[in-house]
N, C-alpha and C positions, 0 to 999 in steps of 0.2 A: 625482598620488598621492604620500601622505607615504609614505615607509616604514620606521616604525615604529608599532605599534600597540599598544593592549593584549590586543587578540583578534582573532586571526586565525582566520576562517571558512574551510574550503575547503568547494567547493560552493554553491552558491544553489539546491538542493533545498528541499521545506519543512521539513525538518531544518534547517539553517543558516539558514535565513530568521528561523526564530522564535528561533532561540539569537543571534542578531544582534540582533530585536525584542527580546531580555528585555533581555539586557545592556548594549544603546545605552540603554534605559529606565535601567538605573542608574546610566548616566553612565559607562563604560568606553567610549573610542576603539575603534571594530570598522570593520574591515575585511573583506566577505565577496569572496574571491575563486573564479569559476567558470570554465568551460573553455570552457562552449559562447557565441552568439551573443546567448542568450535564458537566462533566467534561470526557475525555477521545476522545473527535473527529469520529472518524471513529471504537474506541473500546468498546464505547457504545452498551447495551443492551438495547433491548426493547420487549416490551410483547404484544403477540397477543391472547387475553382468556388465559390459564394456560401455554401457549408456551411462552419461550424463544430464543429472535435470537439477531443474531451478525449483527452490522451496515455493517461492512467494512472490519473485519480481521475473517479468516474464518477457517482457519490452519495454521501453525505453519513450518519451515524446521528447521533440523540441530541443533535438540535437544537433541538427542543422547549425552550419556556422553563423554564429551571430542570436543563435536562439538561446532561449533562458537555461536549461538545462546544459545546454557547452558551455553557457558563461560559467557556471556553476562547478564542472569538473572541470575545466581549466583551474579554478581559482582550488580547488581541493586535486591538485597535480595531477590529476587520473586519465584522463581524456586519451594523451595520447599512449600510454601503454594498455587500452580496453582495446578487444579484439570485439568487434561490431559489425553488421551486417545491417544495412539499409534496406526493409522492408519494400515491398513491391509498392511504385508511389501512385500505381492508379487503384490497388488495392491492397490496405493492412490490414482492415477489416472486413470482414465480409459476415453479413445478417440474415439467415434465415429465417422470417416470419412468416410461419403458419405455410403460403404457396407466395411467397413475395423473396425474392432475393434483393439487398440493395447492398452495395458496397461503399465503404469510404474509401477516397482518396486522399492523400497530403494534398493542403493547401487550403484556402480558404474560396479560393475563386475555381480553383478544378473541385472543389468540394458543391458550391453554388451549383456548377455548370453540371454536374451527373445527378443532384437532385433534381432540376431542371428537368433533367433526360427522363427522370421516372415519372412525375409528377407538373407537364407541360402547363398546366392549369393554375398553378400556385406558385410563378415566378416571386409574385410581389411576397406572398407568405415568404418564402423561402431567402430573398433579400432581407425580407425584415427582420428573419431569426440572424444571419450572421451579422446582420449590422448589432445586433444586441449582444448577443456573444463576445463581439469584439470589445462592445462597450463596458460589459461586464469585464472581463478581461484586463481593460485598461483599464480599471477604475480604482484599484490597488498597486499603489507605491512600489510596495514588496516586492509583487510578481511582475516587474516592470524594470527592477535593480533601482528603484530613486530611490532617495535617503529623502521619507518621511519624515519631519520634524519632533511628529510625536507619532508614533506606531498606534492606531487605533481602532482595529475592526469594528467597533460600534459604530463608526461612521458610515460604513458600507450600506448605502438600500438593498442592495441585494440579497442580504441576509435570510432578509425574514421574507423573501417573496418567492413561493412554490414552484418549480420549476413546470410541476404537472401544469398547474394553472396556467402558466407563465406560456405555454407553448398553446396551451386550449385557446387563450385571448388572441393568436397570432393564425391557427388554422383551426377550422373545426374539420377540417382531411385527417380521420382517426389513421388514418395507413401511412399520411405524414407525420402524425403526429409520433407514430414508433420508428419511422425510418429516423426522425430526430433527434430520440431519447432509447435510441436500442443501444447504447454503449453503455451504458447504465449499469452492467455487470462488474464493472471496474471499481465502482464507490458503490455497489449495495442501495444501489435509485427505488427510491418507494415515493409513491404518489403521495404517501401524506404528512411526509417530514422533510424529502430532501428539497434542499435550495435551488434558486435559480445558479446562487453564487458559487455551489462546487460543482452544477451538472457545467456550469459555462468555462470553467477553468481549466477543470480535466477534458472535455472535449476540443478546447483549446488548446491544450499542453498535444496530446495525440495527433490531431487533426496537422498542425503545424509542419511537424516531422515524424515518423517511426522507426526505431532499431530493435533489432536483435542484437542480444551479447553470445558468440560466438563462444560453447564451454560453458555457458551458464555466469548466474549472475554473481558467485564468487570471488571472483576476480576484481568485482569493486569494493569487497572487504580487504581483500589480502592487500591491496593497493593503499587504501584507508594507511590500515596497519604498519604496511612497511614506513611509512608515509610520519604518519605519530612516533615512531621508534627511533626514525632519522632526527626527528625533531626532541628527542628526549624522554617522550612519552611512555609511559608502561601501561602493557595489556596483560590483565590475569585472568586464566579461565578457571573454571570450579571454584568461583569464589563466591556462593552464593549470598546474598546481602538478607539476616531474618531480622533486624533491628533498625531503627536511626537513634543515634546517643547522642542527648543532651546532657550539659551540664546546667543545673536549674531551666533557666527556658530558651537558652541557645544550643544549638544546634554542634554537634561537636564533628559526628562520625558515624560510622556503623560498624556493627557486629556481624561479623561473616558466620557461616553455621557451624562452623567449628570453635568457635567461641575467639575465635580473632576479634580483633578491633584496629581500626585501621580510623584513623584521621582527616580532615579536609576541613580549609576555611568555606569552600561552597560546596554543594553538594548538585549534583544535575541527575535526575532520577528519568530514564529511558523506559523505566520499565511502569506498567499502566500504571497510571494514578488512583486508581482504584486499590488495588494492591501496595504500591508504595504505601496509601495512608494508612492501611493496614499494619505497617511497620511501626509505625507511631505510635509513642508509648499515650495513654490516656493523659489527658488534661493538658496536653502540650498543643493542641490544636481547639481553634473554638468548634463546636458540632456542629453548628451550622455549617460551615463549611464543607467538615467530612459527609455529611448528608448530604450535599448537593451534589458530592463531585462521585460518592458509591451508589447514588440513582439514577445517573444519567445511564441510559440503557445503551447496548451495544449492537453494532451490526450482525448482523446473519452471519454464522459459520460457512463452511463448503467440504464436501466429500469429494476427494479429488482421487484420479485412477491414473498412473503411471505404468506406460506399456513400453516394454522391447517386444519389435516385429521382425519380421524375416524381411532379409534387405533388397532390395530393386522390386519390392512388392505395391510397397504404399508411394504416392510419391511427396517431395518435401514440398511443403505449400509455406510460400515466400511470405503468409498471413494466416490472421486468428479467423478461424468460426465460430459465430455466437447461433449457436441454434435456438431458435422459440418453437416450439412444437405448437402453439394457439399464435390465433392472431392481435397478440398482448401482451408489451414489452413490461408488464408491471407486475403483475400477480407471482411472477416466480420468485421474488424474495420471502410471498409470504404465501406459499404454495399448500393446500388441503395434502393429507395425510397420504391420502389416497391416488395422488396424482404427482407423484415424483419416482424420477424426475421428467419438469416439463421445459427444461434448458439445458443446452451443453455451453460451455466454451470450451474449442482444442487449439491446439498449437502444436508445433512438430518442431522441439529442439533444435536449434542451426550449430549442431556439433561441429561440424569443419566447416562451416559456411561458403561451401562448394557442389557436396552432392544431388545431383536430382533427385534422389530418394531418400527417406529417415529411414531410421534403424529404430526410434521411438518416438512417441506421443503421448502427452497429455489431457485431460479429459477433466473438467471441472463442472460441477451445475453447486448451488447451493442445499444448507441441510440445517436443519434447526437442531439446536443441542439439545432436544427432548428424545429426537431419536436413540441416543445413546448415553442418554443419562441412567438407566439401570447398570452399568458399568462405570459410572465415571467415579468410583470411590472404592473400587478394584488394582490392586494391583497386578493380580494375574485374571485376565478377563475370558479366559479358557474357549473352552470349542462353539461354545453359544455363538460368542462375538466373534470368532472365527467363519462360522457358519453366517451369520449376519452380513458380512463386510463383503464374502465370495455371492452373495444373492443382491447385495444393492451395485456390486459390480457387474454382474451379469447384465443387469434392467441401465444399467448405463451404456454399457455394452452395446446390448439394442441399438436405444435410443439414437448414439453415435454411427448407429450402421446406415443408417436413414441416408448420411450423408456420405460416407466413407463406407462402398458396401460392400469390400472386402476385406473389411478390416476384421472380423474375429478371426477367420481360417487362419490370417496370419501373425496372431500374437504368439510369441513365446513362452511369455512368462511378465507377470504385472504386480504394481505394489498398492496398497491403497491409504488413502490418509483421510481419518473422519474428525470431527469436530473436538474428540479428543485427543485427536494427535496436533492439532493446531494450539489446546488450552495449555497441553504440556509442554509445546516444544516454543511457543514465543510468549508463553504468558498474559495471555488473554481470557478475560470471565469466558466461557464457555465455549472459546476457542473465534469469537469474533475475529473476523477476516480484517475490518477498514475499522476497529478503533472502536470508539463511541459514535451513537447518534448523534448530527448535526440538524435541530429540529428547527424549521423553519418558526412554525412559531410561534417559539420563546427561544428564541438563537442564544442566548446572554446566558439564559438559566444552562444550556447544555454547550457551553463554548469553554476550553479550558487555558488560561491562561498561563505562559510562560512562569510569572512570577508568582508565587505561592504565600499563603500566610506567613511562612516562617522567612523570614528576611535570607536567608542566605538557601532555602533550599529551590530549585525550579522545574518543570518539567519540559523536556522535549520529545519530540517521536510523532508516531501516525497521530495523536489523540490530541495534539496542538494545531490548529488551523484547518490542515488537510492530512490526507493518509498519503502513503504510495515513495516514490522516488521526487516526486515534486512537491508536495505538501511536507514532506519530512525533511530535504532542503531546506523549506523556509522556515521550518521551526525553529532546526539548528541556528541560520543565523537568526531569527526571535531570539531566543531563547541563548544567543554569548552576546547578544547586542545588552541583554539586561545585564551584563558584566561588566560588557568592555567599550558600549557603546555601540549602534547600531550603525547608524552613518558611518561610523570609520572601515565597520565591516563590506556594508554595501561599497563605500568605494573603490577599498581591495577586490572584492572581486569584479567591478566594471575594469581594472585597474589589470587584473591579469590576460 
């Protein structure tokens, strides 16, 4: 390893991955440094006996040729060597509420015409939610590929207008009101902070088009990387970043935890900004600052249950289930003690994306990091939290049978992942799923900005704009466009 660079990556997240990809492309020396063993964050695979599952990225929106996410891996070369599976297009999603089933389809107008079908009564409601949607949608440069002249999300109305509200003004139909905003599992949706402007974007992004990655979502790291390596670029693992070095009050480098020091004229920090400031030594930052950007509160964790089943048993569903046990797409992010869990989301791995039957499944509902905060400053969390993990699996278990009712007989053997396996393995306060809160509002006070007080250092990742495989795309180019210029970014990738 040389060390000095001209771009110092922390993280090998797909934040840092692609702001690595952009900039080794324009010929700037990058060096992306990460912490753990394996590189990719939350797009990491792991194996349970012959199964294969995805950490954190589970499907795919708006892949469709000509859609925002193909433009995007076309221009980050990946596209065509991902093995993919196109989701069932009359149904990717499917909604259990309380005794109501509704499904999404891809599309905007076969999306129209099956709300239609449920809700005969509220044509015009249901017109007027996608005419907004779209318009929300369109209303940002960015997520359109224009080259904004000046990049400004303050301009946005959307920001600061409540998406609960936003859907209450268009029907008072409470049963349409959750057929509309039951996807909401995906960004951590709460009635009294989130936006019109993400719930419209990421139903947007899905609605559009849906994929599966065939093997899990892996394969768009490894591709990343190979990708950066062709182009010059170095990836170190176990390089963990406990410092940023200045010399008087620029910004030099960082100190790895073995007392390395490694160099960079910019620095692009992946990893939460709450924790980066952390890194920073006193008086190098105003406090103002650091106090606004370690208060912004973070979204809901999730206790997720990974199962290998006995094969030709279960069969493989072409789509996600979002089960609500009430008639109340809202309350389960911030669910009583007593009543969890009262949501699943599963999916069924598309290993070879050919068989009618899985070999595994996944099971997620959310979990507030109180639950296992008497362990979370443990190294060895012994038989308690053993015992603990095997009883909130079980009550999952259940709950998942409701719909899949013979699924326990046939599980093998299962893994489970709680809030503090999310705080440890991607670096998240408490193991948050989607980032920071984006609070409607005061959007400004909790919105985090690419570019940072200190002139050469920035951030990207979930915690800039949006979370997910779309909101983390546009950070990356935010967040090399403050390098190298945005517009020139945006037009490379309309350009590939």
């Amino acid at each position: 390893m040389d060390n000095n660079y001209d771009i110092l990556i922390l993280g090998a997240g797909l934040g840092g991955l692609e702001c690595a990809y952009i900039l080794s492309k324009k010929g700037y020396k990058v060096c992306v440094l990460e912490k753990n063993k394996n590189i990719g964050g939350t797009l990491q695979n792991f194996k349970l006996g012959d199964c294969t599952f995805s950490s954190g990225m589970h499907y795919l929106g708006s892949l469709d040729e000509g859609q925002l996410l193909n433009k995007l891996f076309r221009y980050f070369n990946i596209l065509n060597g991902l093995d993919i599976k196109r989701m069932d297009p009359e149904v990717f999603d499917r909604f259990i509420i309380g005794d109501k089933q509704i499904d999404y389809p891809m599309g905007w107008d076969r999306f129209a015409d099956k709300m239609e079908s449920y809700f005969p009564n509220e044509k015009d409601a249901i017109q007027q939610y996608v005419k907004l949607i779209n318009s929300v949608a369109n209303s940002q440069a960015i997520y359109n590929l224009k080259s904004p002249q000046d990049y400004d999300i303050r301009t946005n109305p959307y920001l600061n207008t409540g998406v609960y509200s936003a859907i209450e003004a268009i029907t008072k139909n409470r049963e349409l009101q959750n057929a509309l905003t039951a996807l909401n599992f995906v960004y951590a949706g709460d009635k009294n902070s989130t936006s019109l402007y993400t719930h419209a974007l990421i139903n947007n992004y899905y609605i559009q088009s849906a994929y599966r990655l065939v093997g899990g979502s892996g394969q768009i790291a490894d591709l990343l990387a190979a990708n950066i390596r062709n182009m010059g670029g170095e990836i170190l693992c176990e390089k963990e970043v406990e410092e940023l070095l200045f010399e008087e009050k620029s910004l030099t480098g960082v100190q790895i935890i073995n007392g390395e020091k490694v160099y960079g004229k910019n620095i692009i920090s992946n990893i939460h900004p709450a924790i980066t400031i952390d890194m920073i030594p006193e008086g190098k930052l105003r406090k103002s600052f650091k106090t606004r950007l370690t208060a912004i509160p973070n979204t809901i964790s999730v206790f997720g249950l990974h199962l290998r089943v006995r094969p030709d048993k279960i069969p493989y569903l072409n789509h996600n289930v979002h089960y609500y046990k009430n008639n109340d797409v809202w309350p389960v992010s911030s669910y009583p003690h007593d009543q969890w869990p009262s949501f699943f989301y599963l999916y069924t791995p598309s290993n070879d994306g050919t068989n009618d039957y899985t070999n595994s499944l996944s099971i997620y509902t959310y979990m507030h990091f109180n639950e296992v905060r008497n362990w979370a400053e443990k190294t060895e969390r012994g038989d308690e939290y053993r015992a603990w993990k095997n009883k909130k699996a079980e009550e999952l278990i259940l709950l998942a049978s409701k719909y899949i009712t013979n699924l326990k007989e046939n599980i093998i053997d299962w893994i489970a992942s709680t809030p503090l396996t999310y705080r440890d393995y991607i670096g998240t306060p408490e193991g948050g799923m989607y980032g920071t809160i984006r609070d409607y509002h005061d959007p400004m006070s909790s919105y985090i900005f690419p570019r940072t007080k200190i002139p050469n250092l920035f951030f990207t990742g979930q915690n800039i704009n949006l979370h997910g495989m779309l909101g983390v795309s546009i950070s990356a180019l935010l967040t090399c466009g403050e390098i190298t210029g945005l517009q020139e970014i945006i037009k490379e990738v309309n350009d590939a």
